[in-house]
C-alpha positions as CSV (number, residue, x, y, z in Angstrom):
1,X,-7.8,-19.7,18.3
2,X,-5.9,-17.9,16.2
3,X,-4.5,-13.9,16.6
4,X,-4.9,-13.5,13.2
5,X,-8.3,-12.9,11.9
6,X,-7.5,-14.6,8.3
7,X,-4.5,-17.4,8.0
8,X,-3.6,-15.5,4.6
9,X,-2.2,-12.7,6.7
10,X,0.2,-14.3,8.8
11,X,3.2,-14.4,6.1
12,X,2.7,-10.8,5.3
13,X,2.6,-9.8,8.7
14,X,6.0,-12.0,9.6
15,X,7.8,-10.4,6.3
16,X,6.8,-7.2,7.3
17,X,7.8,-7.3,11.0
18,X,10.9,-8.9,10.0
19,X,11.8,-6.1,7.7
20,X,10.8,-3.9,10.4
21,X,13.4,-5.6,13.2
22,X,16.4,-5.3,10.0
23,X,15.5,-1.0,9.8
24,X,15.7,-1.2,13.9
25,X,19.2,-3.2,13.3
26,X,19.8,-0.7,10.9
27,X,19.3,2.1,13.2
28,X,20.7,1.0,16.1
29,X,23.8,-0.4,14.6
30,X,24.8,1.6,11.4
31,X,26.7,5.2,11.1
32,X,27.9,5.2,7.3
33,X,26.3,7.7,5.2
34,X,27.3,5.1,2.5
35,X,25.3,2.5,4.0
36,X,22.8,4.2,5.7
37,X,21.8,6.1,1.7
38,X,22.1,2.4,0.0
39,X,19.8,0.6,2.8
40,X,16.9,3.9,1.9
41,X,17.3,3.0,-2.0
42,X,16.9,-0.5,-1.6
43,X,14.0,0.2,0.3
44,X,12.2,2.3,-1.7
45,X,9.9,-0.8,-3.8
46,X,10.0,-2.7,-0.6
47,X,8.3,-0.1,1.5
48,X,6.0,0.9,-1.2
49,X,4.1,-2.4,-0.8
50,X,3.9,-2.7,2.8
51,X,1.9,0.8,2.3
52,X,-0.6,-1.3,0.6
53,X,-0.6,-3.8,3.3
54,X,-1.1,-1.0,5.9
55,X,-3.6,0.0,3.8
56,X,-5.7,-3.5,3.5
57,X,-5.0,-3.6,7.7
58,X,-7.0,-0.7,7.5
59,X,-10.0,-1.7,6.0
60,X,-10.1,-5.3,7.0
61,X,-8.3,-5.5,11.0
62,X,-5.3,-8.2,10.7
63,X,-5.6,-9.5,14.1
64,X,-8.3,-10.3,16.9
65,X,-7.3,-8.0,19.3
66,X,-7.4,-4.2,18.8
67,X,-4.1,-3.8,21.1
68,X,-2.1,-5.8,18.3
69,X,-4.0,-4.1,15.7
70,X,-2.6,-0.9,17.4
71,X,1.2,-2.5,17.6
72,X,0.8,-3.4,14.4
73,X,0.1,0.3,13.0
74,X,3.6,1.7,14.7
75,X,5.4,-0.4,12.1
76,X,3.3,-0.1,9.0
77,X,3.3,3.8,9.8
78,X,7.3,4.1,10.4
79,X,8.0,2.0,7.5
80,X,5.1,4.1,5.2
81,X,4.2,7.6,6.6
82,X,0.8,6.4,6.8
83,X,0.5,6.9,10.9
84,X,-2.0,5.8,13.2
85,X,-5.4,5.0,11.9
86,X,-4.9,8.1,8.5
87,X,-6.2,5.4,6.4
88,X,-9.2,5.1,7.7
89,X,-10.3,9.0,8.3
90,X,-8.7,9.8,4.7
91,X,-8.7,6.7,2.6
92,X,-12.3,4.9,3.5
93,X,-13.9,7.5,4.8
94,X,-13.2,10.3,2.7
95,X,-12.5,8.6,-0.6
96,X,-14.7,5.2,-0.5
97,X,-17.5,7.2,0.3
98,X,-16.9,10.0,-2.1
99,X,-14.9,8.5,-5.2
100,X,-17.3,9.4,-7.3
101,X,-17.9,12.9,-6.0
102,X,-14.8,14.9,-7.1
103,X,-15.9,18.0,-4.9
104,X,-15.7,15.5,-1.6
105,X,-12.6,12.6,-2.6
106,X,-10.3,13.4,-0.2
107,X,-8.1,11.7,-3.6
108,X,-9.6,13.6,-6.1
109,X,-7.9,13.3,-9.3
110,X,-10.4,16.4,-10.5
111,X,-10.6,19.9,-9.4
112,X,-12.9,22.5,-10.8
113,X,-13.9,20.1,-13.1
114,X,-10.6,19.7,-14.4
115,X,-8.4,16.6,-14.6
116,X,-5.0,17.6,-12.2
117,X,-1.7,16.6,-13.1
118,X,0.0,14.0,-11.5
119,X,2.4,16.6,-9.7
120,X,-0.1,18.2,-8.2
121,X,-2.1,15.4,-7.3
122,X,1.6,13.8,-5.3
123,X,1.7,17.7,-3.7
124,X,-1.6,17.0,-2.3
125,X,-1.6,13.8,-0.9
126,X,2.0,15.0,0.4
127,X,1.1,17.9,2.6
128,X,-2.9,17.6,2.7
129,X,-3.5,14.1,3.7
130,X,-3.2,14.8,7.4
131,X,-5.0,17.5,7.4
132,X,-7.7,16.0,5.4
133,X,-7.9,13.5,7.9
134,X,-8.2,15.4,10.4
135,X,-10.9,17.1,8.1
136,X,-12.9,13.5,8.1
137,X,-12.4,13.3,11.6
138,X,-14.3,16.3,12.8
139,X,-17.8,14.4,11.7
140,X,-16.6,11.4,13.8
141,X,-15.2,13.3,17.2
142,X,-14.8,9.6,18.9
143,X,-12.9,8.1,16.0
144,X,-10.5,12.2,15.4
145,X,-10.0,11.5,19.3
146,X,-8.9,8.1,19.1
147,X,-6.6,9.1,16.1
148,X,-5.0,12.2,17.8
149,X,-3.8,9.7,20.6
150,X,-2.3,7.1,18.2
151,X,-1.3,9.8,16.4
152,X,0.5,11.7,19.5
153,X,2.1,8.4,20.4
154,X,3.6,7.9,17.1
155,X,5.0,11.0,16.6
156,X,6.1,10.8,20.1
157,X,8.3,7.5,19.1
158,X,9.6,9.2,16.4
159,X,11.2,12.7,17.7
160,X,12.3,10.2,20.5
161,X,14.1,8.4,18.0
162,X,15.2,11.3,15.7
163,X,16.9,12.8,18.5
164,X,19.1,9.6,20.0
165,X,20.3,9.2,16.9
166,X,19.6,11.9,14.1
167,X,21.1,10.5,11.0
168,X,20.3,7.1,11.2
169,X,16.5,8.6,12.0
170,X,16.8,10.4,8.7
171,X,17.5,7.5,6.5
172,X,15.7,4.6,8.3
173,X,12.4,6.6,9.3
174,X,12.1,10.0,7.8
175,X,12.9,9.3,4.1
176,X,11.4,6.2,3.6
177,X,8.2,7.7,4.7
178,X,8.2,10.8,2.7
179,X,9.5,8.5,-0.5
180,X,6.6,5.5,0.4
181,X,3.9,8.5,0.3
182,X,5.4,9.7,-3.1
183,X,5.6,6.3,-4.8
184,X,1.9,5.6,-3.7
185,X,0.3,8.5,-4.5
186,X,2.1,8.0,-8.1
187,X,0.6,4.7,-8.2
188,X,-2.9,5.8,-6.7
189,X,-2.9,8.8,-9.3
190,X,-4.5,6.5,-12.1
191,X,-6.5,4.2,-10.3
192,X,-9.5,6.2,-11.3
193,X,-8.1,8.7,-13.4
194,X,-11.1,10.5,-15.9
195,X,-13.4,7.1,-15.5
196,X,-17.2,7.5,-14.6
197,X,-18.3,8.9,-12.0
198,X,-21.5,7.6,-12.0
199,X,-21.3,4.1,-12.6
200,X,-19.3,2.1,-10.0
201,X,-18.3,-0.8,-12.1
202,X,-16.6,1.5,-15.1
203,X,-14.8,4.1,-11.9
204,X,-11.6,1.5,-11.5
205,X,-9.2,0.6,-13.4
206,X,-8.1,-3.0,-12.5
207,X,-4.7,-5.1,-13.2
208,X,-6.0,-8.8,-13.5
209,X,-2.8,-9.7,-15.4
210,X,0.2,-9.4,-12.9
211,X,0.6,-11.9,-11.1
212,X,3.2,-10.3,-9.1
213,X,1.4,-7.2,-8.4
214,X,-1.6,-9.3,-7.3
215,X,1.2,-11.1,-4.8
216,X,3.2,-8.6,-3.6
217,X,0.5,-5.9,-3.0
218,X,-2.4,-8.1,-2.2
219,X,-4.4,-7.9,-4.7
220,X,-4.8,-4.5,-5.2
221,X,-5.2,-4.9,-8.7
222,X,-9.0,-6.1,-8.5
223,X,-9.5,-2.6,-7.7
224,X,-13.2,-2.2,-8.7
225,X,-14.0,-5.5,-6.4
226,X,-12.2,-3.9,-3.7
227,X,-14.1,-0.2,-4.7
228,X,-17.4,-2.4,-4.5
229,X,-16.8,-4.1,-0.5
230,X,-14.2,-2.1,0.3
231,X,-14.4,-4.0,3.8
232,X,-13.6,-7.1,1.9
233,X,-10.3,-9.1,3.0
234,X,-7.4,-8.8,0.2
235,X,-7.8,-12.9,-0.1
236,X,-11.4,-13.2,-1.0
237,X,-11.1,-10.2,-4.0
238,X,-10.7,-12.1,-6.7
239,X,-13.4,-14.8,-6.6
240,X,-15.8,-11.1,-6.1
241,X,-14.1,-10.1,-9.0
242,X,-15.2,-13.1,-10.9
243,X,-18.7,-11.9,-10.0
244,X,-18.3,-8.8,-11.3
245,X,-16.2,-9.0,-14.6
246,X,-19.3,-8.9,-16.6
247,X,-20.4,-5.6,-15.7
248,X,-16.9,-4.2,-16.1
249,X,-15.8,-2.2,-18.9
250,X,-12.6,-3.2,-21.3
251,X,-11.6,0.1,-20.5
252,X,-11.1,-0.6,-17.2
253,X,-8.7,-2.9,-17.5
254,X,-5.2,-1.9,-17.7
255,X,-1.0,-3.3,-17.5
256,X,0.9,-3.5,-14.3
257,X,3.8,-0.7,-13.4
258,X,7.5,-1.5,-14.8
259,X,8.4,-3.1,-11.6
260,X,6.1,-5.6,-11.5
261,X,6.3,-5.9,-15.2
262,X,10.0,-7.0,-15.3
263,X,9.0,-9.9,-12.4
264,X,6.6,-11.4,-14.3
265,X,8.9,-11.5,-17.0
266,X,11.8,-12.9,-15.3
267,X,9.4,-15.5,-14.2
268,X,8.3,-16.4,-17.6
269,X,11.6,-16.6,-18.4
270,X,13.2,-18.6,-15.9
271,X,9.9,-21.2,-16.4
272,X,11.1,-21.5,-20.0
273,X,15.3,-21.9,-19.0
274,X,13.9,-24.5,-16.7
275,X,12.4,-27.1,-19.2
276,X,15.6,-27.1,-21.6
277,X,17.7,-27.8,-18.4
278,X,15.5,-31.0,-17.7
279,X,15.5,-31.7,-21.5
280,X,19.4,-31.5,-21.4
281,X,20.4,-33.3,-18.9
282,X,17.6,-36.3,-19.8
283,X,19.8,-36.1,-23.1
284,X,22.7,-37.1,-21.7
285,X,21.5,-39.5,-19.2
286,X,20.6,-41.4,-22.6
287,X,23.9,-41.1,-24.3
């Protein structure tokens, strides 16, 4: 039998633990400033998705075995700032349950009744997402237990780490976590952004039309599918999706980020350049 609970998680999982080994490399092996800044920026986009994998680990376990489940999370949460089990005590607990009750999101978007601005949403998620964790936790004390311990270990890794070798800590750890949290809370910012917040199906905004997104991050862009079985593996979203399009507003439905938009395009683009190459050379072989 299989480790992994789904077979569509095993080349995510071997990226991402490759990637992981190349930031240990990193660490271990590299003392430029130079090259220690460049390898951060070029990991910006990179560890920006894995937070959504970390993220769809958390609501749907990745392997059999809660032991690799755990050695799984001490990547995800170097490479993300996500540590330990967070997303489960902040993300499905507090905002799955409450998305639609602005006083209790622990990502509200609202406060007071008022919309927030995006800064101050970042701000939030920045420095109160632990502590609203923690927050969730004390109605679960076996699951804010659990969490403290992963939590403890994690940490523990890290100052260990920071203090053998500071600067390459800074760049290959630190940074990309604080930078990975930013980027996804400016990405999570709009996902329900002044929608209803009474009916389920017209709360989401969804990206149906990136193909990339929909690769890269899993398909987070069936976002009201995922809001609906939020326990739901990443694969089996857009067939619910399918299910559900009827019922979903036009409103709701929204284009992909820059990023992803210049991918698709480059695609596109190549798949045209492609054709004429074929068409060109059959010339010639005629001539």
């Amino acid at each position: 039998m299989s480790a992994f609970r789904f077979k569509e998680d095993r080349w995510p999982v071997a990226i991402i633990t490759v990637y992981f080994m190349l930031d240990v490399w990193v660490y271990l092996a590299v003392d430029s400033l130079a090259i220690l800044g460049l390898w951060f920026v070029l990991g910006i986009f990179p560890k920006t998705n894995v937070c959504v994998w970390n993220h769809h680990h958390h609501h749907c376990r990745t392997f059999h075995n809660r032991w690799l489940n755990r050695l799984l999370e001490i990547p995800y949460g170097f490479q993300t700032g996500m540590l330990a089990t967070t997303w489960v005590l902040h993300h499905v607990n507090g905002h799955h349950r409450h998305y639609l009750e602005q006083d209790q999101d622990t990502s509200r978007w609202q406060a007071e009744g008022h919309t927030i601005s995006v800064w101050r949403y970042i701000a939030e998620g920045l420095f109160l997402t632990y502590p609203r964790a923690i927050r969730q936790g004390l109605r679960k004390p076996k699951l804010l237990r659990r969490y403290c311990a992963e939590l403890a270990v994690s940490l523990a890794l890290l100052i260990a780490l920071t203090l053998y070798r500071p600067l390459p800590a800074l760049f290959v750890f630190w940074l990309p976590m604080v930078a990975s949290l930013i980027v996804t809370m400016r990405a999570t910012y709009y996902h329900h952004l002044e929608l209803s917040l009474e009916d389920p199906m017209a709360a989401s905004r969804n990206v149906v039309d990136s193909k990339w997104l929909n690769i890269l991050a899993g398909n987070i862009g069936y976002h009201t599918a995922h809001h609906h079985k939020c326990g739901l593996h990443w694969s089996k979203l857009p067939a619910l999706h399918r299910e559900l399009a009827p019922y979903i507003p036009a409103h709701c439905y929204t284009q992909t980020v820059a990023v992803y938009y210049w991918i698709d395009r480059a695609e596109q683009a190549l798949k045209k350049i492609r054709p004429q190459r074929r068409s060109h050379f059959s010339t010639n072989a005629t001539e």
